[in-house]
N, C-alpha and C positions, 0 to 999 in steps of 0.2 A: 504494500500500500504506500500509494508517494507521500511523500510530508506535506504539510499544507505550507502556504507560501503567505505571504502577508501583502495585501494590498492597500494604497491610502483612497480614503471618501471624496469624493468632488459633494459641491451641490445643484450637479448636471441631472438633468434628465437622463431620459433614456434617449437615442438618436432615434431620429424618424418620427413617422406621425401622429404616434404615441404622444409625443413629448407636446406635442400641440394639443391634448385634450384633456391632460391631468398633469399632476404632480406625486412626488415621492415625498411623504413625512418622514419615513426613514430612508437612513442612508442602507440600510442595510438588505433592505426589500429592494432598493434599485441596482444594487449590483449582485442581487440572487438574480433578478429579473434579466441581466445583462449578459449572466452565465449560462442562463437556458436558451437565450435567442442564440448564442456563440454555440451553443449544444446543438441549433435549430428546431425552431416551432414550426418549418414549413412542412403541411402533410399530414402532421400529429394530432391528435389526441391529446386536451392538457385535464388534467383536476385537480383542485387547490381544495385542503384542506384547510378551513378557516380561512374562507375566501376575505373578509371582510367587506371594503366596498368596492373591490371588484377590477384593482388598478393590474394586476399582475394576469387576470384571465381576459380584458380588453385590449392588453397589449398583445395577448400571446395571438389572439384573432386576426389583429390588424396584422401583427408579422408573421401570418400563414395559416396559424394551426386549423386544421379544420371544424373541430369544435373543441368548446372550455366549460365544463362543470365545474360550478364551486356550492360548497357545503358549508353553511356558515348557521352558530348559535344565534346571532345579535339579529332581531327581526328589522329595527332598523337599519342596519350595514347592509343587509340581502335588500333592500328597499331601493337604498341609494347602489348599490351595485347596478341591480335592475335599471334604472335609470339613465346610469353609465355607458350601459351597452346600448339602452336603446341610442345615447346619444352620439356613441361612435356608429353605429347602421350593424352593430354586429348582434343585434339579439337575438334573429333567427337561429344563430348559432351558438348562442349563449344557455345553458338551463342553469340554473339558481335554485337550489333545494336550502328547507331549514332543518337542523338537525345534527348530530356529532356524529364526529366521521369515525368516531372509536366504536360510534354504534350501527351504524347505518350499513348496510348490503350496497358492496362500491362494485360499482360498474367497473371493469378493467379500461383502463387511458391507456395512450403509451405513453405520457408523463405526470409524475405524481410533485405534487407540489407544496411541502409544508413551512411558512414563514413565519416566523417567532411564533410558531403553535404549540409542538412539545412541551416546552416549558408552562402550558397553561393548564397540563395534564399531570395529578399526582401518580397515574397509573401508565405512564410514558410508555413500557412495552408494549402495552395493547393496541395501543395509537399506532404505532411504528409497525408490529407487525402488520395488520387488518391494511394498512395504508400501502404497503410495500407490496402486500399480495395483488394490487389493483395495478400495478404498474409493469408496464410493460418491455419497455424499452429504458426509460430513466428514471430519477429518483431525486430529488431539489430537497435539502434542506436547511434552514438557519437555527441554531440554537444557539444558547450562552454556554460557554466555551468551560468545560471541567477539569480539563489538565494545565501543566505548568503555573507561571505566574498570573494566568489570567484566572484559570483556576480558583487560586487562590484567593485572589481581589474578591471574584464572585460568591467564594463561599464565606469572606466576611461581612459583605455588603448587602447581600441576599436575605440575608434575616431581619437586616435595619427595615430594607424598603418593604419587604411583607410585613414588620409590623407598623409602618409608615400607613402600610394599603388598608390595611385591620380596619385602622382610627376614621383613614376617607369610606367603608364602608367597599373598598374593591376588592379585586379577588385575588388570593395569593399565587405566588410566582413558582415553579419547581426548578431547580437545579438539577438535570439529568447526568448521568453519564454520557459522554462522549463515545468513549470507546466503549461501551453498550450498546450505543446505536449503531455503530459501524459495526459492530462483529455480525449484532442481528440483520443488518442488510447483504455483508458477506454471504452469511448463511442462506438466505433467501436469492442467492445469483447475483449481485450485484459486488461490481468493483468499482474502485473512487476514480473518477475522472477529474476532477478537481477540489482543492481545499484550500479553503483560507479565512484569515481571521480580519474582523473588521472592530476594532473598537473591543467589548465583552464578548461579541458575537463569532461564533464559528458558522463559518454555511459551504457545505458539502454537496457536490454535483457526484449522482452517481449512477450506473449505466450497469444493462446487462449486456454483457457479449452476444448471449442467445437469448431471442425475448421469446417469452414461452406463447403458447397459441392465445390468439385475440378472442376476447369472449363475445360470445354473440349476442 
């Protein structure tokens, strides 16, 4: 497995005509976003786990993919999602379910897409495997980062901001394994195509050599 490389944030867009219809609140989501176009959306199949409002499944439209499922808890975010596509012309090709992808029967894509989502799960393997079974071809993830010195920061800092979240009435944060999730996607056929760290954040591009048969 290659070592992950370190790259720095702009506060660029994405290029193309993406970038003319929305914006990136993180820098984090725009350069997972930047990794799967580099992977290519042309042709594919995308599904985003915790789609939110829907910036990373309208871009993947506009830059080929043939169609983008997202699976999102927040009935408001699937609203404005919704919205989104219709505003770029890509809705026909868009579906928007409500519901957790930890639990829901996922249609196989052949790319699987989770951003700053693990971490919002105390039962992280379940997510990860159920997600990773749906995926066919590749496998996009961001999480906050468990080994070395980043490691560290996050598992002293980690407890502040969840009891920070407690006090505003939000929801707590999980610190996963790292290499938990990468061995469970080994395991499952997938090798790392790329890795790197952004800020706390780790976000992993990962591929199957053979993608096992497309569900019908």
């Amino acid at each position: 497995m290659t070592d992950a490389t370190r790259v720095e944030a702009t506060s660029c867009c994405a290029d193309g005509d993406y970038a003319a219809i929305t914006d990136w609140p993180f820098d984090v989501s725009r350069v997972l976003y930047q990794r799967l176009d580099q992977l290519g959306f042309e042709g594919r199949s995308v599904l985003e786990i915790g789609c939110g409002y829907g910036r990373l499944l309208v871009g993947s439209l506009l830059a080929g993919a043939t169609t983008a499922t997202g699976v999102e808890l927040d009935p408001e975010a699937l609203e404005r999602a919704r919205e989104r596509a219709d505003e770029a012309g890509v809705s026909d090709r868009c579906a928007l379910l409500p519901g957790d992808g930890a639990d829901l029967n996922l249609v196989a894509h052949d790319l699987v897409v989770l951003d700053r989502v693990i971490c919002c799960y105390a039962d992280g393997d379940r997510l990860v495997e159920r997600s990773a079974a749906a995926a066919l071809h590749g496998y996009a993830v961001s999480v906050p980062e468990s080994r070395g010195l980043r490691g560290a920061w996050n598992r002293l800092t980690y407890p502040i901001g969840n009891m920070l979240d407690r006090l505003r009435g939000e929801d707590r944060v999980y610190l996963h394994d790292v290499r938990a999730i990468e061995r469970r996607l080994v395991a499952a056929g997938f090798r790392l195509h790329s890795g790197e760290w952004l800020g706390k954040w780790y976000l992993g591009v990962f591929v199957r050599d053979q993608s096992p048969d497309r569900a019908a």
